[in-house]
Backbone as CSV, one residue per row, in Angstrom:
resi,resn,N_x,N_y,N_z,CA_x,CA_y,CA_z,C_x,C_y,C_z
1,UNK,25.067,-90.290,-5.883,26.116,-90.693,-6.824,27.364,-89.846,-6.606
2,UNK,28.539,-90.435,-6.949,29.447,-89.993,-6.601,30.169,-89.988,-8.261
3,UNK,30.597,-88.485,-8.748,30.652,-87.997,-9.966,32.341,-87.915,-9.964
4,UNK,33.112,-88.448,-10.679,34.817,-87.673,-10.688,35.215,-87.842,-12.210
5,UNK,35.890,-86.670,-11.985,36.299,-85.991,-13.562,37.628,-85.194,-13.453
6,UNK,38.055,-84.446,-14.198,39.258,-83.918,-14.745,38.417,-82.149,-15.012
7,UNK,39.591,-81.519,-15.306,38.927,-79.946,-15.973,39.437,-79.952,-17.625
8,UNK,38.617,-79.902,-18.288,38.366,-79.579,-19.546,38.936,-81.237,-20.557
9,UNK,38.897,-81.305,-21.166,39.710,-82.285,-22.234,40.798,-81.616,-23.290
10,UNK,40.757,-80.496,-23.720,41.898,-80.322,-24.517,43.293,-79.702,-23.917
11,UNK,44.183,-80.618,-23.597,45.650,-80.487,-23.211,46.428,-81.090,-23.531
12,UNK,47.458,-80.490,-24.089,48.116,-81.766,-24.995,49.499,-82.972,-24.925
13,UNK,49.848,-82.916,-23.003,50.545,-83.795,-22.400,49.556,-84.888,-22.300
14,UNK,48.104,-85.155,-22.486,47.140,-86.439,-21.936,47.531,-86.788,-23.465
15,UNK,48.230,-85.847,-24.662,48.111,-87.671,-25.846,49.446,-88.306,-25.298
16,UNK,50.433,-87.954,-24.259,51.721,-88.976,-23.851,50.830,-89.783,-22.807
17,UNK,49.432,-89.742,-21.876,49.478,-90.414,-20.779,47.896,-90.794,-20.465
18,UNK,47.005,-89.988,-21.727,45.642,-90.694,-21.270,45.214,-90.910,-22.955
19,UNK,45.086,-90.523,-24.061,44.485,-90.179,-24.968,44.836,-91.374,-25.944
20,UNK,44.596,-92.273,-26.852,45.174,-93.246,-27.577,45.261,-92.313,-28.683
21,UNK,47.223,-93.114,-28.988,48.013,-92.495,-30.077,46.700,-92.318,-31.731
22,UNK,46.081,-93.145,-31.796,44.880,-92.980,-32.775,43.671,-92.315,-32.569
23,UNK,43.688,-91.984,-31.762,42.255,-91.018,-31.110,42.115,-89.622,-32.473
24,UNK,41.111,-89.780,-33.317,40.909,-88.458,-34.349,41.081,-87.422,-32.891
25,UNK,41.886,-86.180,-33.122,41.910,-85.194,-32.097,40.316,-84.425,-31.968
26,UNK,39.564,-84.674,-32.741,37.640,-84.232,-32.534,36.942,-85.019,-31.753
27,UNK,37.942,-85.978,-31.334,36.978,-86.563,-30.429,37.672,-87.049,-29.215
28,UNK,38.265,-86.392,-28.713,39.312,-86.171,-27.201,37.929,-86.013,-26.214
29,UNK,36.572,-85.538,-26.537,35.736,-85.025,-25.885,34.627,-86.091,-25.557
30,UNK,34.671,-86.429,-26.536,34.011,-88.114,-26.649,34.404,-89.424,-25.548
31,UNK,36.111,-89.417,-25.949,37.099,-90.399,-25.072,36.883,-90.084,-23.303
32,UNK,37.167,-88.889,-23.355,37.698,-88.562,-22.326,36.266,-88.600,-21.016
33,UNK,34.911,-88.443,-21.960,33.977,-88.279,-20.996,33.309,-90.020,-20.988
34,UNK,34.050,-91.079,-21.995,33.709,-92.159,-21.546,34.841,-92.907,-20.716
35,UNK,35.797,-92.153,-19.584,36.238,-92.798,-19.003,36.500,-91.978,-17.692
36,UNK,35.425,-91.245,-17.921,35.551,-90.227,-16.013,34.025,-90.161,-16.102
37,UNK,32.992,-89.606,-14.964,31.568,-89.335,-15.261,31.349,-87.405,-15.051
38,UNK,32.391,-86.886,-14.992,31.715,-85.436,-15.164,33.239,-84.617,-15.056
39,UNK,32.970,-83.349,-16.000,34.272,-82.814,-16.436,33.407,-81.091,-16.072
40,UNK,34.866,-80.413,-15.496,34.745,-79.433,-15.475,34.878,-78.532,-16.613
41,UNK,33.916,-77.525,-17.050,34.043,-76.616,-17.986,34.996,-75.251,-17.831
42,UNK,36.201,-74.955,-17.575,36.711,-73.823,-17.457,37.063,-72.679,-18.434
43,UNK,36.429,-73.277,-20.266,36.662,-72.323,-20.729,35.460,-71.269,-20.676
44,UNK,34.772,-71.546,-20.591,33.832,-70.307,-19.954,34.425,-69.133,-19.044
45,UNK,35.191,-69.494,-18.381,35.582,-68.306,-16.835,36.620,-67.251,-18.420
46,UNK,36.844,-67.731,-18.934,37.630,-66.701,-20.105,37.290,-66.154,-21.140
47,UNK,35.705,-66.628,-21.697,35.187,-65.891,-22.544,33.945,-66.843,-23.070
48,UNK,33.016,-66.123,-23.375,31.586,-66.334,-23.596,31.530,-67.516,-24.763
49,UNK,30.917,-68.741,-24.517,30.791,-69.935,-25.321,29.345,-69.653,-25.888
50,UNK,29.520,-70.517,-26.981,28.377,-70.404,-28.137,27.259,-71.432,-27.607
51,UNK,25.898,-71.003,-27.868,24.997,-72.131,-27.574,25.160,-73.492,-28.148
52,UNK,25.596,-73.008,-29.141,25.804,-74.094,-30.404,26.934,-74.950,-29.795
53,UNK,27.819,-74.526,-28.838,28.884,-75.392,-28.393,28.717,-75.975,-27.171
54,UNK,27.756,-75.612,-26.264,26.954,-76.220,-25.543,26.404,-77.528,-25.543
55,UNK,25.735,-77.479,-26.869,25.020,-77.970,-27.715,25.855,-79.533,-27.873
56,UNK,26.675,-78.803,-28.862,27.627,-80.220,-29.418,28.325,-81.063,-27.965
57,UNK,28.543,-80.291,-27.169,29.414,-81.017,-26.107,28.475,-81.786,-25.545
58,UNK,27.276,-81.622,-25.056,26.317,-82.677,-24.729,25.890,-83.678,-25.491
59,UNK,25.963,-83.579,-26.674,26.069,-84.504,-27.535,26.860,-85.747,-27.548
60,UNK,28.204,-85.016,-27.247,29.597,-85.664,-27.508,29.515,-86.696,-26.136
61,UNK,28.617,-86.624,-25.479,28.991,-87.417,-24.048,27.547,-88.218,-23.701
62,UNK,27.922,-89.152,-22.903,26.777,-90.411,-22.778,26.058,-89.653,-22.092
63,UNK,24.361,-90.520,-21.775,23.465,-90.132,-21.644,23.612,-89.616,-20.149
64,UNK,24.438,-90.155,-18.771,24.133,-90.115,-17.631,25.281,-89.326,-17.220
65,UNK,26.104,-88.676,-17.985,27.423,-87.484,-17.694,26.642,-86.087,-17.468
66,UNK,28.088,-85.432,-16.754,27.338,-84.057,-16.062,28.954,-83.072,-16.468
67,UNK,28.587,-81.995,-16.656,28.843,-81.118,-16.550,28.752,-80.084,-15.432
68,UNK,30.368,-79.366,-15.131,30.460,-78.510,-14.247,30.676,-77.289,-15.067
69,UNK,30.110,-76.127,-14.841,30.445,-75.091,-15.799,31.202,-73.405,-15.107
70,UNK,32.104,-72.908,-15.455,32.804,-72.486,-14.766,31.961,-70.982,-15.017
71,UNK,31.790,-70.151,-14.190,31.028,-68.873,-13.699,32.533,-67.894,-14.753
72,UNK,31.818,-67.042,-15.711,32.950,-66.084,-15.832,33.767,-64.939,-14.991
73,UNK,34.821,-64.786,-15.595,35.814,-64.293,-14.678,34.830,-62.639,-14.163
74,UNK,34.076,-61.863,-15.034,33.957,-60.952,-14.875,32.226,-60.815,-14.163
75,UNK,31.841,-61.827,-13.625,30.639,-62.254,-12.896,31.187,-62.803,-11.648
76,UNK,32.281,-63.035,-11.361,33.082,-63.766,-10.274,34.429,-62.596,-9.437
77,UNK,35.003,-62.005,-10.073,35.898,-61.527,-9.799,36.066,-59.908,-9.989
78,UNK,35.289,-58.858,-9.034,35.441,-58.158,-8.950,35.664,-57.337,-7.442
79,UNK,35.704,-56.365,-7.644,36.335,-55.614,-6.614,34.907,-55.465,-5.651
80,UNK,34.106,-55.242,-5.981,32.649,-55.317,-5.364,31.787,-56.344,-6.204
81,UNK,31.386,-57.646,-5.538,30.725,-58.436,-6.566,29.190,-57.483,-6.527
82,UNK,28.965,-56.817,-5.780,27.238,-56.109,-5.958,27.216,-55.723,-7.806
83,UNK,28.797,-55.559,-8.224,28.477,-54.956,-9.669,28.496,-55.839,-10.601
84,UNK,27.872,-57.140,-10.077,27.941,-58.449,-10.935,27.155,-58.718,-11.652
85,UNK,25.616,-58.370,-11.516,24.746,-58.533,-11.701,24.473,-58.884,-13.370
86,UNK,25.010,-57.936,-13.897,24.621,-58.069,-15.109,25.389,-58.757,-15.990
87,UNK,26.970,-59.079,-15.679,27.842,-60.502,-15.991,26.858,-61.848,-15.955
88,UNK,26.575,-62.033,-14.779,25.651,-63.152,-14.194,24.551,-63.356,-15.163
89,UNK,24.338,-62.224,-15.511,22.803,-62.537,-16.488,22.919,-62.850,-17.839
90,UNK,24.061,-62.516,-18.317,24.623,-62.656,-19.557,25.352,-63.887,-19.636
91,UNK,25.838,-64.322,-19.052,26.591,-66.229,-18.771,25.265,-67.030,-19.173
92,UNK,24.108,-66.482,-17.851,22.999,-67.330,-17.855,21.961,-67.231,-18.930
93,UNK,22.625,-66.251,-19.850,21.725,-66.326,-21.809,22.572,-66.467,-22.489
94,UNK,23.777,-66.886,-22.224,24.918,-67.594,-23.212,24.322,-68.675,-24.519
95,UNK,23.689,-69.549,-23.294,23.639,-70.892,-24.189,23.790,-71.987,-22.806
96,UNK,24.051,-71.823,-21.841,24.369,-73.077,-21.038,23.392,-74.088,-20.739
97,UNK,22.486,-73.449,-21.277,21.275,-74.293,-21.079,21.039,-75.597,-21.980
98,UNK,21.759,-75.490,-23.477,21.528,-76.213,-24.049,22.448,-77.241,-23.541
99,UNK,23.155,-77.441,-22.117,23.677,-78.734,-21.443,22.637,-79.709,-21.181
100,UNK,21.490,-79.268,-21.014,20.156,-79.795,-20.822,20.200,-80.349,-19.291
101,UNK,20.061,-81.802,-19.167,19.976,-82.922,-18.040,21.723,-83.122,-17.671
102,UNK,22.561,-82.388,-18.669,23.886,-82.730,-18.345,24.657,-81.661,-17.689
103,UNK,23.364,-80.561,-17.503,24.278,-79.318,-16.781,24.538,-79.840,-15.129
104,UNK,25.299,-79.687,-14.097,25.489,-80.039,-12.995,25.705,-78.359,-12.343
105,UNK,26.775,-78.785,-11.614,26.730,-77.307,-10.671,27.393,-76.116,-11.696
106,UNK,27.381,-74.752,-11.491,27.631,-73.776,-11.627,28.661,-73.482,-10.593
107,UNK,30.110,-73.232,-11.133,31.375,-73.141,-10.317,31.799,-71.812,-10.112
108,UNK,31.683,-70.785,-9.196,31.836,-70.038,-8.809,33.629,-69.857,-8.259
109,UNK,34.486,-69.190,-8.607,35.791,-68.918,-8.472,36.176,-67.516,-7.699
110,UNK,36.269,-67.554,-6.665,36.382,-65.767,-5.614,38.025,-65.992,-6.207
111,UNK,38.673,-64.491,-6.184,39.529,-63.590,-6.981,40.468,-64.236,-5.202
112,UNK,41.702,-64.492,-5.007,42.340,-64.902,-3.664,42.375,-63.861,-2.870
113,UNK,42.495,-62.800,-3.507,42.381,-61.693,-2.298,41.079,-61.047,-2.048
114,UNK,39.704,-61.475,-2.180,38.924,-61.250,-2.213,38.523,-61.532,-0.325
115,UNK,38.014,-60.789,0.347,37.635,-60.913,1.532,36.296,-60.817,2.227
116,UNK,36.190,-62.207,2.910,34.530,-62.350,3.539,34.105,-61.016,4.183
117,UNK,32.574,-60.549,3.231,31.682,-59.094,3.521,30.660,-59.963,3.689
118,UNK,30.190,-60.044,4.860,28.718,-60.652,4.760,27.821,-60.274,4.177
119,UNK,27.488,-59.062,4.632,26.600,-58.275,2.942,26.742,-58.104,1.948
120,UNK,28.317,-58.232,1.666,28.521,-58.049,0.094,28.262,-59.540,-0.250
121,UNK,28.292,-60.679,0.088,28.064,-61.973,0.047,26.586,-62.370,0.079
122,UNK,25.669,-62.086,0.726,24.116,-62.238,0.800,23.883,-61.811,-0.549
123,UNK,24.172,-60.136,-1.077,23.859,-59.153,-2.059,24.284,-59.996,-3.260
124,UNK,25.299,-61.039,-3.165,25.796,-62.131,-3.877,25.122,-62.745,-4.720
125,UNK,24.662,-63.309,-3.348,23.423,-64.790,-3.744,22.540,-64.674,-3.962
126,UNK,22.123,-63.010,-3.656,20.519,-62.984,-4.694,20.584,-63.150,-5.665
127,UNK,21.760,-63.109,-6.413,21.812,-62.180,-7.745,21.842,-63.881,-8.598
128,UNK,22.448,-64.833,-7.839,22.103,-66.253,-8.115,20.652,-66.831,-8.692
129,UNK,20.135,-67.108,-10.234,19.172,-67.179,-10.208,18.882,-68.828,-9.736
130,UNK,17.638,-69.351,-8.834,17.619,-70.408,-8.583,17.605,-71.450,-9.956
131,UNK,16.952,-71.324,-10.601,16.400,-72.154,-12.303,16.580,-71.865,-13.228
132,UNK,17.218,-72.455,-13.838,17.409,-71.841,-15.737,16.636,-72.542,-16.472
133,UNK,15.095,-71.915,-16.916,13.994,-72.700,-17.123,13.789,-73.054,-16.343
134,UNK,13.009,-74.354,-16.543,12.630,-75.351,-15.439,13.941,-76.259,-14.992
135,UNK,15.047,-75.932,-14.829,15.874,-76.941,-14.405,16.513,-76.011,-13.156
136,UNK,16.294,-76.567,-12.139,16.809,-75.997,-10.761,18.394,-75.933,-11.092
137,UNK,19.354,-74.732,-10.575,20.452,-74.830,-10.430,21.273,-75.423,-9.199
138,UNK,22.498,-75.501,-9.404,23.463,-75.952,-8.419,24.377,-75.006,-8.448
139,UNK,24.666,-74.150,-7.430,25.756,-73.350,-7.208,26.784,-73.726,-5.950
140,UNK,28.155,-73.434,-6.626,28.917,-73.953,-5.949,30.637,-73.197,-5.478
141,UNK,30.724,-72.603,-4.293,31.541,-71.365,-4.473,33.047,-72.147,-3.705
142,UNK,34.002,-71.418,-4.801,35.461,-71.555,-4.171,35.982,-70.210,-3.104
143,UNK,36.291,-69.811,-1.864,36.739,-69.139,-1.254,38.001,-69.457,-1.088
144,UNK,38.554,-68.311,-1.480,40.404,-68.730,-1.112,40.963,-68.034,-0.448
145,UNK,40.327,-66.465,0.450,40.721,-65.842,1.160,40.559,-66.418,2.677
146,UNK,41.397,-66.678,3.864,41.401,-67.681,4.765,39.923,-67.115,5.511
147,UNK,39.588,-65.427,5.872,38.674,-64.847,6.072,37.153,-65.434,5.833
148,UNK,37.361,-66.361,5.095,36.001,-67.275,4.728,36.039,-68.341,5.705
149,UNK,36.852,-69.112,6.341,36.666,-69.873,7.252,36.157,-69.571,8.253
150,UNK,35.206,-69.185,8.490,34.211,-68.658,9.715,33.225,-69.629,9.385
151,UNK,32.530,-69.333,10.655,30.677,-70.334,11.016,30.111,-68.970,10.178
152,UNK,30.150,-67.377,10.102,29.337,-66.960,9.485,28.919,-67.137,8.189
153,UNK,30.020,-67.387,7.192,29.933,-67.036,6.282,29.475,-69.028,5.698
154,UNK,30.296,-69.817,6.427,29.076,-71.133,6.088,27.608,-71.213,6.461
155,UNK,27.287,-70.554,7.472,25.889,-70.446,7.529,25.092,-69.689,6.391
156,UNK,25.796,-68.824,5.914,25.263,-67.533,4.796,25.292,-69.108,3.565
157,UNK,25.915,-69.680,3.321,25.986,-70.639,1.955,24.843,-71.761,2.270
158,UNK,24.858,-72.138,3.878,23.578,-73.222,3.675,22.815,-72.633,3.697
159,UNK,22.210,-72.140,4.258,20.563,-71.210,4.329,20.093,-71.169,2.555
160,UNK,21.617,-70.625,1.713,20.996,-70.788,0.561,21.389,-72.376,-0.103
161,UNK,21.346,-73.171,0.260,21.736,-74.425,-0.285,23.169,-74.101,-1.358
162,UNK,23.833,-73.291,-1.370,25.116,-72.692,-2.045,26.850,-74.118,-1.638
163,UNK,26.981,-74.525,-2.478,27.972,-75.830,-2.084,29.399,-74.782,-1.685
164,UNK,29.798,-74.981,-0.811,31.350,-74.330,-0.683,32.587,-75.193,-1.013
165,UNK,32.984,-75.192,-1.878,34.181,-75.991,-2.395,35.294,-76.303,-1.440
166,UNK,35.634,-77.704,-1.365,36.535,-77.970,-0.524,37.542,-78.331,-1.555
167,UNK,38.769,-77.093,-1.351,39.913,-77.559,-2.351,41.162,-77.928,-1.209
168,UNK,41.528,-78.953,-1.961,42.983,-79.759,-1.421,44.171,-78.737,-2.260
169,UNK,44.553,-78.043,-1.668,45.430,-77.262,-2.367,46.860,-76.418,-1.528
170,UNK,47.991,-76.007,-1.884,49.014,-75.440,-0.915,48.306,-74.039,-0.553
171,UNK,47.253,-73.774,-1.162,47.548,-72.029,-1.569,46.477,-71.755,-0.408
172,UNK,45.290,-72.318,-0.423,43.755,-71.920,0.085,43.340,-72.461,1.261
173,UNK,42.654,-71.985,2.049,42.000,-72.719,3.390,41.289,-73.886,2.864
174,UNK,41.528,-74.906,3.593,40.883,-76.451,3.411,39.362,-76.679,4.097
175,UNK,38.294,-76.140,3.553,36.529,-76.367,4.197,36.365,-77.490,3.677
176,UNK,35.602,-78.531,4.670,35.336,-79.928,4.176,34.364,-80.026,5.061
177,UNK,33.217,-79.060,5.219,32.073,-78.997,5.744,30.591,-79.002,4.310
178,UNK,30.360,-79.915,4.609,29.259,-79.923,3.431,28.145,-78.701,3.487
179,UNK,27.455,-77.840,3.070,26.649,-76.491,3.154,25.458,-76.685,2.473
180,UNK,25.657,-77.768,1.372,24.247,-78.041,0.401,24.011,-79.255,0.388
181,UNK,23.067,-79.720,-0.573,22.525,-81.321,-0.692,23.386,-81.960,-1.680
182,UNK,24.267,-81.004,-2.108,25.606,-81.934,-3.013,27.063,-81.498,-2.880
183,UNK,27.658,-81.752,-2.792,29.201,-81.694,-2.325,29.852,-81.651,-3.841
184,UNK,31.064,-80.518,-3.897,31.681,-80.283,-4.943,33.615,-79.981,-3.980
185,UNK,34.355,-81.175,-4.862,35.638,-80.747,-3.913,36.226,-80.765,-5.534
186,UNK,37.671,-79.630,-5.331,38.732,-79.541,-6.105,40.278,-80.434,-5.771
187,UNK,40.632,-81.134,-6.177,41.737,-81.855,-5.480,42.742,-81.582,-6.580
188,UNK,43.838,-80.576,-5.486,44.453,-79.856,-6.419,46.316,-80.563,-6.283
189,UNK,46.719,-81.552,-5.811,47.985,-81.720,-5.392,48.560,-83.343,-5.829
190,UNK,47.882,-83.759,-7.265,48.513,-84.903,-7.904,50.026,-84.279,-8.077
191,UNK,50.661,-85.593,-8.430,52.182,-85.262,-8.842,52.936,-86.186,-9.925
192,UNK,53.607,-85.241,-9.916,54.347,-86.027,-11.610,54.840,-87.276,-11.460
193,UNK,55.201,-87.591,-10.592,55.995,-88.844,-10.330,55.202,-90.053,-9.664
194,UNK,53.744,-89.435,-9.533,52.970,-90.551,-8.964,52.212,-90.828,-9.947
195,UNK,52.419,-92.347,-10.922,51.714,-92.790,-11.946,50.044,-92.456,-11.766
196,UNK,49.374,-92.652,-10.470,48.167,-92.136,-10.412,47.833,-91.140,-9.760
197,UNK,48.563,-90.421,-10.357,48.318,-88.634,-9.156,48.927,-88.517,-8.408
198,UNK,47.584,-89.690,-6.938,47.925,-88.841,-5.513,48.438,-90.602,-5.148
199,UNK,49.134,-90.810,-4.398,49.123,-92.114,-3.869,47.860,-92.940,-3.322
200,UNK,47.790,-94.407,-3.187,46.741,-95.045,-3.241,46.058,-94.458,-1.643
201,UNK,46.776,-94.282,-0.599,46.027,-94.151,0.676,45.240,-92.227,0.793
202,UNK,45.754,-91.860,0.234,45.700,-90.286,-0.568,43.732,-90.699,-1.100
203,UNK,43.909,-91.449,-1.968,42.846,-91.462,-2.798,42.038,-92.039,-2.001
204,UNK,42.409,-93.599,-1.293,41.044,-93.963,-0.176,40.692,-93.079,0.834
205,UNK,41.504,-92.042,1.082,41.332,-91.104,2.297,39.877,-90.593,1.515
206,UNK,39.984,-89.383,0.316,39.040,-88.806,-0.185,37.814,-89.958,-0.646
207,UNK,38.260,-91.124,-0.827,36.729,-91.961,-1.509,35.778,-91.901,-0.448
208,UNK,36.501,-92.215,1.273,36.084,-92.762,2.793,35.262,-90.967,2.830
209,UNK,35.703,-89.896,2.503,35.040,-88.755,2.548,33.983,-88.561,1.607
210,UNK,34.345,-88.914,0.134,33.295,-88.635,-0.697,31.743,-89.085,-0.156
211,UNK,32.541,-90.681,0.311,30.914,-91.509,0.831,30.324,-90.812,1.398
212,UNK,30.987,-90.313,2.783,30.183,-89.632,3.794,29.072,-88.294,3.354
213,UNK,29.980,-87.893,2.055,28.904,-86.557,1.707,28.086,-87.160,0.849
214,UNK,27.959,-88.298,0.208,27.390,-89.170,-0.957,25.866,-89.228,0.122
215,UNK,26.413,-89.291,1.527,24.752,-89.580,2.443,23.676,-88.465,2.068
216,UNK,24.297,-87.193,1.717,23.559,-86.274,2.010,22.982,-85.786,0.174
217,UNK,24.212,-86.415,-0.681,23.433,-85.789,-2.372,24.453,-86.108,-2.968
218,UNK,24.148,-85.401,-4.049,25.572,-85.751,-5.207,26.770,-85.300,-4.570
219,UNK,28.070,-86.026,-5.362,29.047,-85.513,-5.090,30.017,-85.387,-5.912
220,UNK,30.448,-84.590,-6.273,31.438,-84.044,-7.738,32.551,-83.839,-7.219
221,UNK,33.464,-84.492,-7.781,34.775,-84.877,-6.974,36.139,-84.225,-8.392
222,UNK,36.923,-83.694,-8.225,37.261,-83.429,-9.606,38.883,-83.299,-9.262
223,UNK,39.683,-84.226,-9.925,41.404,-83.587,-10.129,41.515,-82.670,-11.198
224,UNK,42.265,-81.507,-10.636,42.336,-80.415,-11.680,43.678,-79.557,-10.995
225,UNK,44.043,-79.147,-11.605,45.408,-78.304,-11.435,46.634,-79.035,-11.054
226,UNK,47.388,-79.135,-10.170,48.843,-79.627,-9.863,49.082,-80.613,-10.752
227,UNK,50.189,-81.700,-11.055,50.487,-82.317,-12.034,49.359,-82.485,-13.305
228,UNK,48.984,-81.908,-13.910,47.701,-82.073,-14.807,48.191,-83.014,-15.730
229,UNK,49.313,-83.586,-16.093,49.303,-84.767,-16.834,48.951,-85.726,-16.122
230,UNK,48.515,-86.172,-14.888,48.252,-86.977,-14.011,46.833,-87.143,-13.566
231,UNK,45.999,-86.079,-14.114,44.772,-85.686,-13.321,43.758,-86.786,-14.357
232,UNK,43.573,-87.555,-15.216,43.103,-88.424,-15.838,43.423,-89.581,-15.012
233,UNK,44.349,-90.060,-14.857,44.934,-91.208,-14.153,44.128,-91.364,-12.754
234,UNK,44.479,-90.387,-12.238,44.481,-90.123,-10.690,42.421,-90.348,-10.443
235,UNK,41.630,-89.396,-11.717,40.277,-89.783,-11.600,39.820,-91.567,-11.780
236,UNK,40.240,-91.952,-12.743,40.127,-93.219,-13.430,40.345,-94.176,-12.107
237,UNK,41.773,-93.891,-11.348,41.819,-94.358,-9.852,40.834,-94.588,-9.154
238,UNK,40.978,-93.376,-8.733,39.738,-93.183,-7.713,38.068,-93.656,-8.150
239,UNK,37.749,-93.804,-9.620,36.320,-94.485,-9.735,36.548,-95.966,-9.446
240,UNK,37.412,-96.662,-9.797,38.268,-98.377,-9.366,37.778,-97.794,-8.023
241,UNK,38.550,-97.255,-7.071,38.054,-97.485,-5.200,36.267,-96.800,-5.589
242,UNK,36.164,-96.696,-5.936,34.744,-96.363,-5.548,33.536,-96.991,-6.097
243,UNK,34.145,-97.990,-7.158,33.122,-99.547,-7.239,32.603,-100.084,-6.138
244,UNK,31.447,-100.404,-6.493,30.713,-101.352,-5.447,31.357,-102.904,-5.135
């Protein structure tokens, strides 16, 4: 299956361009996840969410939606991740669990100046627990230092089935090598002036790619950052090309 979504639902340029002028504002979370199939969670990377809000957000969304949940900043972004360990463990007794069947990958965010250590990277992924309970995880890492574009450091991510994020972006090296059994891309370069983001040949380019990784597992496809009043539009697009 091929999954596309937006990052978060509360922003408040989507009530001029996705949100209906009558929408109760309690249920932006409701709307928004019945017209994309999986939304990124980024308020997590800024501070510790309640089980209880876990809770309600799975609620708030149909039975076959997924959730991406964003790794906190201080489990992700340090000067030596070896001193992560115990960030990592504390995210993973938050509450995320109560996403249940709707949790999807675990989004991992490297700091831009952060630079490929192969050992500090292995020492990484132990610290990755495979299962929360009985529900196998999905981990899925953004590298933005160009130093990550090596065969080493993609070999270090498949061995552990670890997804390496392919972001479309000005800032970051472009990997569009699949590493796990599910594919997670960031498509970061909608624009204001394009009613659906990215232009239509823009979007069949990525659907003609999504397929190809669709052979191998899921694939979580997500507009998030650059024009973000656009990034609703631009998903909603792209599920139209990707009807049967």
């Amino acid at each position: 299956m091929i999954r596309v979504g937006i990052g978060g639902w509360n922003y408040d340029p989507w009530w001029e361009t996705f949100y209906p002028a009558d929408l109760p504002k309690a249920k932006e979370l409701e709307y928004a996840s019945s017209k994309v199939t999986a939304i990124e969670i980024n308020a997590t990377f800024y501070r510790t969410q309640s089980a209880a809000s876990f809770k309600k957000w799975a609620a708030a969304t149909p039975d076959d939606f997924k959730f991406s949940v964003k790794a906190p900043r201080a489990a992700v972004q340090r000067k030596d991740l070896r001193e992560a360990a115990q960030s990592i463990e504390w995210f993973f007794n938050s509450g995320v669990g109560e996403l249940g069947a709707k949790l999807g990958p675990i989004f991992y965010q490297m700091a831009p100046y952060k630079k490929f250590d192969a050992a500090e990277m292995n020492a990484y992924f132990d610290m990755l627990p495979e299962k929360l309970g009985r529900r196998k995880l999905q981990h899925a890492i953004e590298v933005r230092h160009e130093s990550f574009a090596c065969d080493e450091f993609m070999a270090i991510a498949r061995a552990r089935n670890i997804a390496v994020v392919t972001v479309e972006s000005e800032k970051h090296p472009l990997i569009v090598e699949p590493t796990a059994d599910f594919a997670y891309a960031r498509l970061e370069l909608t624009q204001a002036d394009e009613p659906t983001g990215y232009p239509k040949p823009a979007l069949k380019k990525w659907a003609k790619t999504a397929r190809e990784w669709e052979k191998s597992g899921e694939v979580f496809l997500y507009f998030i950052s650059g024009a973000k009043e656009r990034n609703p539009a631009a998903a909603q697009a792209m599920l139209e090309i990707l009807k049967p």
